[in-house]
C-alpha positions as a Markdown table, in Angstrom:
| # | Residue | x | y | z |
|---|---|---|---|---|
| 1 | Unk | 63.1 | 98.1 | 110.6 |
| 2 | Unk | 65.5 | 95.4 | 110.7 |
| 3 | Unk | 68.2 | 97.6 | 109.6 |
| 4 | Unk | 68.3 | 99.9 | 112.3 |
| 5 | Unk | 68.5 | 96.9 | 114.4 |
| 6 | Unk | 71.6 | 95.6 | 112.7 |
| 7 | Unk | 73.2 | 99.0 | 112.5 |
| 8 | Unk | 72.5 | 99.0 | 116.0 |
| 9 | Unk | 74.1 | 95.5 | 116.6 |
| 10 | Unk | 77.4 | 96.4 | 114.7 |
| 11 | Unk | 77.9 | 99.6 | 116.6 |
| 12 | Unk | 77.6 | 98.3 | 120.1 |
| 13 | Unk | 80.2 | 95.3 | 118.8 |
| 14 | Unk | 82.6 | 97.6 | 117.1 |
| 15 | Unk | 83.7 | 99.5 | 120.9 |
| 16 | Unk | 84.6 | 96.1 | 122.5 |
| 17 | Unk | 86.4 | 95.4 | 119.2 |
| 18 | Unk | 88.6 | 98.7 | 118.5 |
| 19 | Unk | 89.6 | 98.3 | 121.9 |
| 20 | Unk | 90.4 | 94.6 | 121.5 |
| 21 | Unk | 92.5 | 95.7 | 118.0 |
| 22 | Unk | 94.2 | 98.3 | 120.3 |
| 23 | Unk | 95.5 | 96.1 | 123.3 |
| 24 | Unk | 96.9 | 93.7 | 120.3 |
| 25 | Unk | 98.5 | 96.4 | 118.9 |
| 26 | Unk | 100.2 | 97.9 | 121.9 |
| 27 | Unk | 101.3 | 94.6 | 122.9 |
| 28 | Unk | 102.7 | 93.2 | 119.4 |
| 29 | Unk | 104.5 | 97.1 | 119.9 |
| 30 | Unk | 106.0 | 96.3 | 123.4 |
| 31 | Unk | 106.7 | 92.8 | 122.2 |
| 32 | Unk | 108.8 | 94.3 | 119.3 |
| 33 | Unk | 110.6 | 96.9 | 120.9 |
| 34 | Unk | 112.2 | 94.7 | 123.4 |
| 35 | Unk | 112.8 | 92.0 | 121.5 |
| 36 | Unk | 114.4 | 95.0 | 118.9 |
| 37 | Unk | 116.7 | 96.7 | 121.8 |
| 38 | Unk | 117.6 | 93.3 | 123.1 |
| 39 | Unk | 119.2 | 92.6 | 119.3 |
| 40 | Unk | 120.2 | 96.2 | 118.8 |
| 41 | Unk | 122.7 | 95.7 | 121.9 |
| 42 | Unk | 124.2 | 92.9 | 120.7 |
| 43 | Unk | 125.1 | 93.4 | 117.5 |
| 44 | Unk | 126.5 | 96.7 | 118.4 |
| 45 | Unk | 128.9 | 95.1 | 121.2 |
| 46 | Unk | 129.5 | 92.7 | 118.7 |
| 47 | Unk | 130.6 | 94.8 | 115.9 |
| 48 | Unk | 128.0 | 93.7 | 113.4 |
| 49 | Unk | 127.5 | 96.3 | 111.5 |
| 50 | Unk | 125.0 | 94.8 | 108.9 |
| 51 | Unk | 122.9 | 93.2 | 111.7 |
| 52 | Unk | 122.4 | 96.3 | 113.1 |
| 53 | Unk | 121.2 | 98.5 | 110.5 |
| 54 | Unk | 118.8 | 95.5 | 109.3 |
| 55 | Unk | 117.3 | 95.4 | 112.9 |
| 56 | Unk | 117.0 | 99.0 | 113.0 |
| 57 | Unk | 114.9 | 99.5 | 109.7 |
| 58 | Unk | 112.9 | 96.2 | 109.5 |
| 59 | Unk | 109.5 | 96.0 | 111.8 |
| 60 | Unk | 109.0 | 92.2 | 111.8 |
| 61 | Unk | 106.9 | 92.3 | 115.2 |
| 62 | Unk | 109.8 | 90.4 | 117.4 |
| 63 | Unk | 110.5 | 87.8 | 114.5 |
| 64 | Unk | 114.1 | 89.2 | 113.2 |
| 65 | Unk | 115.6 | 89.9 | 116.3 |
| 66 | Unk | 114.8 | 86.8 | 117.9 |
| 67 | Unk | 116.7 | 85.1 | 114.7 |
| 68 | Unk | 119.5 | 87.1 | 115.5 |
| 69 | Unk | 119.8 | 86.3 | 119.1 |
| 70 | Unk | 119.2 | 82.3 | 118.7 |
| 71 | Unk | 120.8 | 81.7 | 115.5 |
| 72 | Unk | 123.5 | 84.6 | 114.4 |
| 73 | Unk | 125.0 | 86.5 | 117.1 |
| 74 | Unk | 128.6 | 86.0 | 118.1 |
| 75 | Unk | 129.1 | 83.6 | 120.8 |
| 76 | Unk | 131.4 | 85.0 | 123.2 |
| 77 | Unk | 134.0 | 82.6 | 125.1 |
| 78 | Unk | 132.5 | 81.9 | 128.8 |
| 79 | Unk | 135.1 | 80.9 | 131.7 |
């Protein structure tokens, strides 16, 4: 008896939670990609070859390209 009950329990709670999982995961996605494309353009208008092809391949959910931009990029000469 009680394991109907419980079998019950974990189904109703696994719909609220697969959708929860899926939001995250579209979101972590969107965060990436821009942070990615953001990174992507500058290293290419910077000519750094190696940057690039490292951003391109690795899938580090935003935390590689984010490096890049704060800490590695070129710094261009403002007027």
């Amino acid at each position: 008896m009680h394991t109907h009950l419980l079998a019950g329990l974990l189904t109703a709670l696994s719909a609220p939670f697969i959708a929860l999982i899926v939001v995250l995961l579209v979101m972590v996605t969107l965060w990436d990609a821009v942070w990615k494309l953001i990174a992507l353009w500058k290293s290419a208008r910077h000519d750094q070859l190696g940057w690039f092809i490292c951003l391109a391949i690795f899938n580090t959910a935003g935390i590689l390209p984010i490096l890049y931009i704060l800490c590695f990029q070129k710094k261009t000469a403002t007027v």
